[in-house]
Kinemage of the C-alpha trace (Angstrom):
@kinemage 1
@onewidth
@group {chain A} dominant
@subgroup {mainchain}
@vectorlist {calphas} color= white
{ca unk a 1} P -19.807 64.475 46.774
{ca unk a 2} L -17.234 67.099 46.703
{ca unk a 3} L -13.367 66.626 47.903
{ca unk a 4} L -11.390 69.042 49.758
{ca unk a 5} L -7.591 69.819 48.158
{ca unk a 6} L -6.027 72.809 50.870
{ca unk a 7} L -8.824 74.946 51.168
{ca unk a 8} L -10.299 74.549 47.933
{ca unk a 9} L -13.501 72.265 47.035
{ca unk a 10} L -14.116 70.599 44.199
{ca unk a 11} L -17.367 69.404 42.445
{ca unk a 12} L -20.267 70.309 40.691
{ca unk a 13} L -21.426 73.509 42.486
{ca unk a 14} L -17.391 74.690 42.583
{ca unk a 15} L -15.207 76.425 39.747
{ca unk a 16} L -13.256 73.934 37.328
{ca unk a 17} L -10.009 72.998 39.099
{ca unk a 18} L -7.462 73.454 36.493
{ca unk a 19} L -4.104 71.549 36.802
{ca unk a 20} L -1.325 72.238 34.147
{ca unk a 21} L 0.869 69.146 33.892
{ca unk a 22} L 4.287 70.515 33.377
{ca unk a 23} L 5.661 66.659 33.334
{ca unk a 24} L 8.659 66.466 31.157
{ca unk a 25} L 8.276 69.657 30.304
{ca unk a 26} L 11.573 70.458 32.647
{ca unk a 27} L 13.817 69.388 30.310
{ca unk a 28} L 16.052 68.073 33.489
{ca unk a 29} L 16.747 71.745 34.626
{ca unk a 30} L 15.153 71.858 38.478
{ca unk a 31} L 15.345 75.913 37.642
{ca unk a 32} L 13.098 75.619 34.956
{ca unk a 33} L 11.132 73.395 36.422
{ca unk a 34} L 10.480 76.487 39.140
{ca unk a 35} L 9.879 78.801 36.413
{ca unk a 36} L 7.331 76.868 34.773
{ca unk a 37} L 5.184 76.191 38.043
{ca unk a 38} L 5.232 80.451 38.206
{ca unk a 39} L 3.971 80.570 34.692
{ca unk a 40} L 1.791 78.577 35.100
{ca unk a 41} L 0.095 80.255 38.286
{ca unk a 42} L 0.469 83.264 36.679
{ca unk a 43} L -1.961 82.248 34.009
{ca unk a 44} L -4.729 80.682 36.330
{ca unk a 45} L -3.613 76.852 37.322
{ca unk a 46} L -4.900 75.602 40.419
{ca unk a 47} L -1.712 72.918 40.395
{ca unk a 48} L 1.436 72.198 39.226
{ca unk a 49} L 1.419 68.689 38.408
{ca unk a 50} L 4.669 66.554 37.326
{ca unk a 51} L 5.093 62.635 37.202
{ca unk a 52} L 7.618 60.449 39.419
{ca unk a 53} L 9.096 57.607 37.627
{ca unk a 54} L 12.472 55.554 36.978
{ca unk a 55} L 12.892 54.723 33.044
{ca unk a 56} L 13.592 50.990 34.125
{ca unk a 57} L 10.444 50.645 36.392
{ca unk a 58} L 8.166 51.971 33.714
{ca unk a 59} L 9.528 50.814 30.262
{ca unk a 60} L 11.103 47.682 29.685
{ca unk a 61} L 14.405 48.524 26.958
{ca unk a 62} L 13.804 44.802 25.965
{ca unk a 63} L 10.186 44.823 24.687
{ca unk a 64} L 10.489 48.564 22.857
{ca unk a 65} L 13.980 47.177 21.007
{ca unk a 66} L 12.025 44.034 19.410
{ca unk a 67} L 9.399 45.952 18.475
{ca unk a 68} L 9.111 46.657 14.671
{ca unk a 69} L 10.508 50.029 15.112
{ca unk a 70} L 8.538 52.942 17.078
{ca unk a 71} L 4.966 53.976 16.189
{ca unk a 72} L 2.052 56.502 17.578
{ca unk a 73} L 4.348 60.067 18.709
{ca unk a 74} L 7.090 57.712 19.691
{ca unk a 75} L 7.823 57.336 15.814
{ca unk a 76} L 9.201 60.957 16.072
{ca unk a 77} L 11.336 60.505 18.900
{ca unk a 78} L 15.102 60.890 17.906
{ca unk a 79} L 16.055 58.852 20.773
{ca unk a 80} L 15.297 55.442 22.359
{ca unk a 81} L 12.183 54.982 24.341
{ca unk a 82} L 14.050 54.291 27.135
{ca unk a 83} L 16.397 57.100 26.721
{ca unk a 84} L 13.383 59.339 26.311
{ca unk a 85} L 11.516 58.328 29.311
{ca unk a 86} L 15.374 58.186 31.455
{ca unk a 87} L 15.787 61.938 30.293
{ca unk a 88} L 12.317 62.792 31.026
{ca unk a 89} L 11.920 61.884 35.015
{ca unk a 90} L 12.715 63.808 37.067
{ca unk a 91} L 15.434 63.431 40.505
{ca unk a 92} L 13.348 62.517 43.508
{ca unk a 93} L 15.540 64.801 45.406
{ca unk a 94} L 13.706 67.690 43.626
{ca unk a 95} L 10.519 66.913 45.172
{ca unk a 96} L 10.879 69.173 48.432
{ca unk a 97} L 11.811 71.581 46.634
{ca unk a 98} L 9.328 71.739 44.411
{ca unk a 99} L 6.829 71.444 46.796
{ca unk a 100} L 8.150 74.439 48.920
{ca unk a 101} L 7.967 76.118 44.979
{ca unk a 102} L 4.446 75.842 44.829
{ca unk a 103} L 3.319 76.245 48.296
{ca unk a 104} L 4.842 80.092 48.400
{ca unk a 105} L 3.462 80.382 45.197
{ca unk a 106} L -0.169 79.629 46.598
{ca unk a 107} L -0.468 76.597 44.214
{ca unk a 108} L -1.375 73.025 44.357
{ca unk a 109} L 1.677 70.719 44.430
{ca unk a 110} L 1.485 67.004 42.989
{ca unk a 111} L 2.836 64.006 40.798
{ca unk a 112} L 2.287 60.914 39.315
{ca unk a 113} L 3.616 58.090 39.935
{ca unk a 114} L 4.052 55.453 38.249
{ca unk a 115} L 6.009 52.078 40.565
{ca unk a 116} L 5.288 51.440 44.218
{ca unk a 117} L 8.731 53.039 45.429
{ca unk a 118} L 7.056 56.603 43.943
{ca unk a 119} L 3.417 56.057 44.880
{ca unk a 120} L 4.807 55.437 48.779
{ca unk a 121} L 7.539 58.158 48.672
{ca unk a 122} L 5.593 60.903 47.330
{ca unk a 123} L 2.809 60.630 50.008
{ca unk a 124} L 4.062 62.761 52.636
{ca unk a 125} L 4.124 66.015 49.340
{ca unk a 126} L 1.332 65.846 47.885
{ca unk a 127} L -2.193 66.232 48.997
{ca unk a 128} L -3.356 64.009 46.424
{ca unk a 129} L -2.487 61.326 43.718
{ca unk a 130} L -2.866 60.842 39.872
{ca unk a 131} L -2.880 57.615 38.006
{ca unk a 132} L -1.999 57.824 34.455
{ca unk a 133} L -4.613 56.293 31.760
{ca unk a 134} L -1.534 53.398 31.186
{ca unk a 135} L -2.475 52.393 34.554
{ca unk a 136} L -5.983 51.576 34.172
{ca unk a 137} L -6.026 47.716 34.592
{ca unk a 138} L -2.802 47.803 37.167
{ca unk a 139} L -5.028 47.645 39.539
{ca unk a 140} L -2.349 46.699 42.516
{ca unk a 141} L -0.842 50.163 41.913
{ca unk a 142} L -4.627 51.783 41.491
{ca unk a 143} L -5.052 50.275 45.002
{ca unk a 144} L -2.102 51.771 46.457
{ca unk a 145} L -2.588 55.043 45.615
{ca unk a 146} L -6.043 54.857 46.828
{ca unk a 147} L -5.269 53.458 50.120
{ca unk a 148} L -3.239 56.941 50.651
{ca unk a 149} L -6.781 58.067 51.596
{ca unk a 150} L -5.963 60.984 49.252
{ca unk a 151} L -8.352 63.088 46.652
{ca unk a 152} L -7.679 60.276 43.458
{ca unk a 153} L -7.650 61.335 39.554
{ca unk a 154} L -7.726 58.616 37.193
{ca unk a 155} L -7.231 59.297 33.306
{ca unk a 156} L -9.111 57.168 30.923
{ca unk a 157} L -7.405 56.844 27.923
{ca unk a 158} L -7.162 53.884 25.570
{ca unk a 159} L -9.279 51.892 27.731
{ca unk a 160} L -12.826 50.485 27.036
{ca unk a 161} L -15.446 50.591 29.541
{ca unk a 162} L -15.600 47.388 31.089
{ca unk a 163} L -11.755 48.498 32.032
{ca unk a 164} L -12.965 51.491 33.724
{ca unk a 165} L -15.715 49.834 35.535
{ca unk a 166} L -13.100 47.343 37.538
{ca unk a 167} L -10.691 50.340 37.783
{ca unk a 168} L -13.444 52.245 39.844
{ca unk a 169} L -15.065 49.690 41.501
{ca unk a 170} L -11.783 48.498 43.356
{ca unk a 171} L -10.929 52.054 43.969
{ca unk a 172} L -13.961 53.044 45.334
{ca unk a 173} L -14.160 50.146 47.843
{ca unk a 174} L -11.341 51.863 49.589
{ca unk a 175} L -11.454 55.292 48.826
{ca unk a 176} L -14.301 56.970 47.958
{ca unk a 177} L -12.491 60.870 46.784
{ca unk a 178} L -12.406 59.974 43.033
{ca unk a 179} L -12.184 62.265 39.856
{ca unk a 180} L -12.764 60.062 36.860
{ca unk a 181} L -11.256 61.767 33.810
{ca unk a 182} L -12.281 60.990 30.405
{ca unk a 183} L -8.818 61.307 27.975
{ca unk a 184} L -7.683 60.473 24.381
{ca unk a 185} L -4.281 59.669 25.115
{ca unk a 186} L -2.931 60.799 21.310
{ca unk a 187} L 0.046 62.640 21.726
{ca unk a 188} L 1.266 63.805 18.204
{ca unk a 189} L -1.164 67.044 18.277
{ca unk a 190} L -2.901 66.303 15.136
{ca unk a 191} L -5.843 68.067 13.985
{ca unk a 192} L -7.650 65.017 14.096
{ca unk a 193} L -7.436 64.106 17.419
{ca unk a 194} L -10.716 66.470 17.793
{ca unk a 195} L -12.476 63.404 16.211
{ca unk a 196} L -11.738 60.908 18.952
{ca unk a 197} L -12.318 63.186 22.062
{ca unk a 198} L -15.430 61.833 22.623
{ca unk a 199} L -16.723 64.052 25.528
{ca unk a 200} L -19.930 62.733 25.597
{ca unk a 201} L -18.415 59.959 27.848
{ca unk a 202} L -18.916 62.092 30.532
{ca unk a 203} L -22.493 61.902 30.252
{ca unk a 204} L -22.081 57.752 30.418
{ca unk a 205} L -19.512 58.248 33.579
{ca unk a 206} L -22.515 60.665 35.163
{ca unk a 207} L -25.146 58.194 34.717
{ca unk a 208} L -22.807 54.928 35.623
{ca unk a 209} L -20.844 56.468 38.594
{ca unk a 210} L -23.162 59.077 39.935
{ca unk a 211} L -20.812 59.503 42.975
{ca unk a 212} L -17.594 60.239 41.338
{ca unk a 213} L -16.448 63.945 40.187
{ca unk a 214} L -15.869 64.206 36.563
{ca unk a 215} L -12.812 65.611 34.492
{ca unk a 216} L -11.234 65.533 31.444
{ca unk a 217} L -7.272 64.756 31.052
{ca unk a 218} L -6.601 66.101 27.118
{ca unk a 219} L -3.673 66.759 24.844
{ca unk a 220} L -5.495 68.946 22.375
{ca unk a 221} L -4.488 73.113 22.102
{ca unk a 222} L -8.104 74.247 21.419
{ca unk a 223} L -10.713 75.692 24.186
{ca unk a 224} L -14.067 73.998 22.543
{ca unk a 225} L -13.226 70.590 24.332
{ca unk a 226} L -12.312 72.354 27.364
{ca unk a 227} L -15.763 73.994 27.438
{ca unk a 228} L -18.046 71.494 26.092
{ca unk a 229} L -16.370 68.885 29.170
{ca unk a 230} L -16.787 71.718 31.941
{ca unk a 231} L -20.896 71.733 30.168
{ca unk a 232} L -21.215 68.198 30.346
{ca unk a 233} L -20.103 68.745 33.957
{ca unk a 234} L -16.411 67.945 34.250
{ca unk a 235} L -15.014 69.898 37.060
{ca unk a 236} L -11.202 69.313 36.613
{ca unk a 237} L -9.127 69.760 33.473
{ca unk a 238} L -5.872 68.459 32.992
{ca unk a 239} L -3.687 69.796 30.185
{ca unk a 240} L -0.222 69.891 29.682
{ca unk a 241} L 1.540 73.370 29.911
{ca unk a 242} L 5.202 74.685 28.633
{ca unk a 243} L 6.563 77.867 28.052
{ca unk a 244} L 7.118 77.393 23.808
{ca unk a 245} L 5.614 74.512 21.856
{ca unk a 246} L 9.233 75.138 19.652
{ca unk a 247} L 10.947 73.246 22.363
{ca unk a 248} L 12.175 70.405 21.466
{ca unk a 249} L 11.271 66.747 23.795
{ca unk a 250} L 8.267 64.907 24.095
{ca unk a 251} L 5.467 67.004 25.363
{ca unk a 252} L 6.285 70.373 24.317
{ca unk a 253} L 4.352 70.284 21.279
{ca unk a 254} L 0.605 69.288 22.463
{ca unk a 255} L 1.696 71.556 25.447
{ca unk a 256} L -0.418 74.778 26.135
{ca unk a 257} L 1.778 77.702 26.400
{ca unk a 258} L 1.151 80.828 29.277
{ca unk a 259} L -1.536 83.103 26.759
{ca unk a 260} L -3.252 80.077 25.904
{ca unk a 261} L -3.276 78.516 29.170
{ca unk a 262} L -4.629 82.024 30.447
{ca unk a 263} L -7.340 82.129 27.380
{ca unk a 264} L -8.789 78.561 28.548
{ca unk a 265} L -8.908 79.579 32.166
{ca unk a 266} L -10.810 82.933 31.404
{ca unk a 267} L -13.394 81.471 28.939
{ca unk a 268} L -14.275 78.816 31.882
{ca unk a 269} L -14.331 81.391 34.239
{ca unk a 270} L -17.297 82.889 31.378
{ca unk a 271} L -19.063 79.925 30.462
{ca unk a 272} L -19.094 78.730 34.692
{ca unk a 273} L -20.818 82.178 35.151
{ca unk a 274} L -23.550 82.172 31.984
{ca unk a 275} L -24.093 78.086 33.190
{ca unk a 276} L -25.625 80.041 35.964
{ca unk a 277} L -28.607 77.980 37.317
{ca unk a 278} L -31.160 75.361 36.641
{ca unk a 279} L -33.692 76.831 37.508
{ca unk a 280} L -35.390 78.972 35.193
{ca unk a 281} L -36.965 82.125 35.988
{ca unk a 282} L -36.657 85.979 34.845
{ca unk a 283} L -33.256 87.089 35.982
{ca unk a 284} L -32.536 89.979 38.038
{ca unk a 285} L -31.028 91.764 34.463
{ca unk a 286} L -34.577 90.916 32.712
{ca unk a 287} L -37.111 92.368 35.155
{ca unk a 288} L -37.606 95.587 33.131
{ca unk a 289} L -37.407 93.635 29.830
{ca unk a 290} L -39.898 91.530 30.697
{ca unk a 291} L -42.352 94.498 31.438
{ca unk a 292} L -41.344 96.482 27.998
{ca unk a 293} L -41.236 93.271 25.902
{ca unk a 294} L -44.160 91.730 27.294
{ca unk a 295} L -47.662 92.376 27.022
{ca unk a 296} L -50.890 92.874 28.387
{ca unk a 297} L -54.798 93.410 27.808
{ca unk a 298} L -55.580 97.086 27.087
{ca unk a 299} L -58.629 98.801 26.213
{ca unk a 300} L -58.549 98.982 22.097
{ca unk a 301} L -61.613 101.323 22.510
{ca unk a 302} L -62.914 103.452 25.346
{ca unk a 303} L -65.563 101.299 27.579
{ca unk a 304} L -68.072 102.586 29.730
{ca unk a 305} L -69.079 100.906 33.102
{ca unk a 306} L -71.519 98.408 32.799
{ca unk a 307} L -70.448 97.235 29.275
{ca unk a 308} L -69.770 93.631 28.877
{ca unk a 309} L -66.323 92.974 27.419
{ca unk a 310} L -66.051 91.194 24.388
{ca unk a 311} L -62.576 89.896 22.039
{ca unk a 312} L -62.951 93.138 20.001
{ca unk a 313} L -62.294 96.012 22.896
{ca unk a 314} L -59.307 94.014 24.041
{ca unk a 315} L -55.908 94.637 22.686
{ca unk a 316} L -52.838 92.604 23.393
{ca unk a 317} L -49.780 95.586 23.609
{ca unk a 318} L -46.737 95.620 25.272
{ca unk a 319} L -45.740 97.139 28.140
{ca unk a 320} L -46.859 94.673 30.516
{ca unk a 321} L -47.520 96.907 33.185
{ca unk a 322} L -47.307 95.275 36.720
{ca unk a 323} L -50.465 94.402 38.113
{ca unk a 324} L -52.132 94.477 34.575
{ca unk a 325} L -53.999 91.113 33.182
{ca unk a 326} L -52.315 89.186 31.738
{ca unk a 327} L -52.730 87.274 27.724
{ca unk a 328} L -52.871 84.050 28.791
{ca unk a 329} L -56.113 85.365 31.157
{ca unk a 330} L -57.858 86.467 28.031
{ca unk a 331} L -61.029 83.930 27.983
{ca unk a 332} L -61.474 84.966 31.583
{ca unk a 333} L -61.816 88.308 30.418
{ca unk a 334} L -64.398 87.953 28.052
{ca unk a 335} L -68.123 88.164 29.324
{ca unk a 336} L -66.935 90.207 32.414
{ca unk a 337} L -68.627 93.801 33.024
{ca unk a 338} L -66.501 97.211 33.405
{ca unk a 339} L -66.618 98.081 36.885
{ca unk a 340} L -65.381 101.916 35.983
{ca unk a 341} L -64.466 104.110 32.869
{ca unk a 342} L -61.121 102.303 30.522
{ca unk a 343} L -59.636 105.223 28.718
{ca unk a 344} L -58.888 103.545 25.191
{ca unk a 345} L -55.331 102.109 25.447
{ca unk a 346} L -55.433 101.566 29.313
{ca unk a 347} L -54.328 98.641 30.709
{ca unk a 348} L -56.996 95.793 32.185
{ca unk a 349} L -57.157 94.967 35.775
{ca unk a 350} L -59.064 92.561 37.932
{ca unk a 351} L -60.240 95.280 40.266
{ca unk a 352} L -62.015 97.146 36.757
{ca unk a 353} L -63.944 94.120 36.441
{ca unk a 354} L -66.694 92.107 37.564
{ca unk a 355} L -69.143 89.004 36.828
{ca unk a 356} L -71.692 89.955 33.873
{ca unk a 357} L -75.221 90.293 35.216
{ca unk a 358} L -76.796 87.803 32.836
């Protein structure tokens, strides 16, 4: 099933949908914020996507304090969790404006949220809704973003699959527009998050939820992952985009930047094209290859009319000249009778031969 976002379509027979998550990538500056959805239609995003939160309505100060100090990417953060996360959201009051942003720009506007009080105010902006992979056994808040009766993408990460199976079973019992997105949500851009990518849970998604569209939500830099997910048949990537990995905050440094942003879109855009179709047949470029490289049964001697053809005055030469017999037809040849003169080296047809007399 495909789902409609504006005027664009998304699914299996459609180009990837790309969405670069600018997120906290702001900095708290509404002005950069503006400049970064620009960039990041400038180098081929379909949407600009940010999240809505309050610090106290997603982290609780208590539980990170009296935990035995930070850990994961957190361990690098200079600040407190819940400073981070407080510096990181962004004013609700920027929302309209942001919106406006990307609807002169010609892009796809949308957040997400992450309490009720976000998931209910951001409906009337955004044309659809995005449920972090943190949120994949709140199901009460999957519900409610569901029931929006909006286009739904749900990241994956740290979850098993039993979690995903409740998380799209109660989702699709009300809305039925889902993009299931598989994600490793490692954040501290290592080298060997490659390892733990697993894409090939997007061939277990295919055969378990036939009726959802795939994606992939990922914090790596490289293009492979990109381009083996958009093989296995994702059709919307999620990355996170910035205009310098030097900055400093939380997501700037598994960020994509504007040229490699630009280089991920443009080697979809090439593999989407050579994916081509399933079918398999000789393309429109390989008609004339297929008549130089291929070959045919030709006269390896001159033969009279009359004579019965046997394996020795056949040859099997390329070209394959249309019309000609071809190899595969050879033990039909054999024990037929030249109906004319075959110049030595000319090409066999049915209409030069007939049934043998004996």
């Amino acid at each position: 099933m495909d789902i409609k976002i504006g005027d664009r379509l998304i699914g299996p027979p459609h180009p990837t949908y790309f969405i670069a998550d600018i997120a906290a990538n702001h900095d708290g500056d509404l002005e950069r914020a503006k400049m970064l959805i620009r960039l990041a239609k400038e180098a081929g995003a379909d949407a600009a996507k940010f999240q809505n939160f309050r610090a106290p309505r997603i982290v609780s100060d208590y539980g990170f304090t009296h935990m035995d100090g930070q850990v994961s990417h957190q361990a690098a953060w200079k600040k407190s969790v819940t400073q981070v996360y407080a510096e990181a959201s962004i004013p609700f009051e920027w929302t309209l404006t942001l919106a406006e942003e990307c609807q002169e720009l010609g892009i796809d506007y949308f957040s997400a949220p992450y309490d009720f009080e976000s998931i209910d105010f951001l409906d009337p902006y955004v044309e659809m809704y995005k449920a972090g992979s943190g949120e994949i056994d709140w199901i009460e808040a999957l519900e409610r973003m569901a029931s929006k009766g909006k286009p739904f993408f749900v990241a994956t990460g740290a979850s098993d699959i039993g979690e995903v199976q409740r998380a799209v079973h109660a989702i699709l019992k009300i809305n039925q527009q889902l993009v299931l997105m598989q994600c490793n949500t490692n954040y501290t851009a290592s080298p060997d998050n490659y390892d733990h990518l697993h894409l090939n849970v997007l061939r277990t998604y295919a055969s378990m939820f036939p009726e959802v569209i795939l994606g992939l939500s990922d914090h790596t830099h490289a293009v492979a992952p990109v381009l083996g997910a958009v093989t296995l048949g994702a059709r919307v990537i999620e990355r996170h985009f910035t205009d310098s990995n030097d900055r400093e905050g939380p997501d700037h440094k598994f960020a994509m930047n504007p040229d490699s942003w630009a280089a991920m879109v443009a080697e979809t855009r090439l593999l989407e094209r050579a994916l081509g179709s399933a079918d398999k047949f000789v393309a429109g470029n390989e008609v004339q290859t297929a008549i130089i490289q291929r070959r045919c049964l030709r006269a390896a001697r001159a033969i009279q009319t009359g004579e019965v053809l046997t394996r020795e005055m056949i040859d099997v030469l390329r070209p394959a000249s249309p019309g000609a017999i071809k190899p595969y037809e050879m033990p039909a040849v054999i024990g037929t009778r030249a109906l004319r003169d075959l110049e030595f080296g000319q090409d066999l047809r049915w209409t030069d031969l007939g049934a043998s007399e004996d």
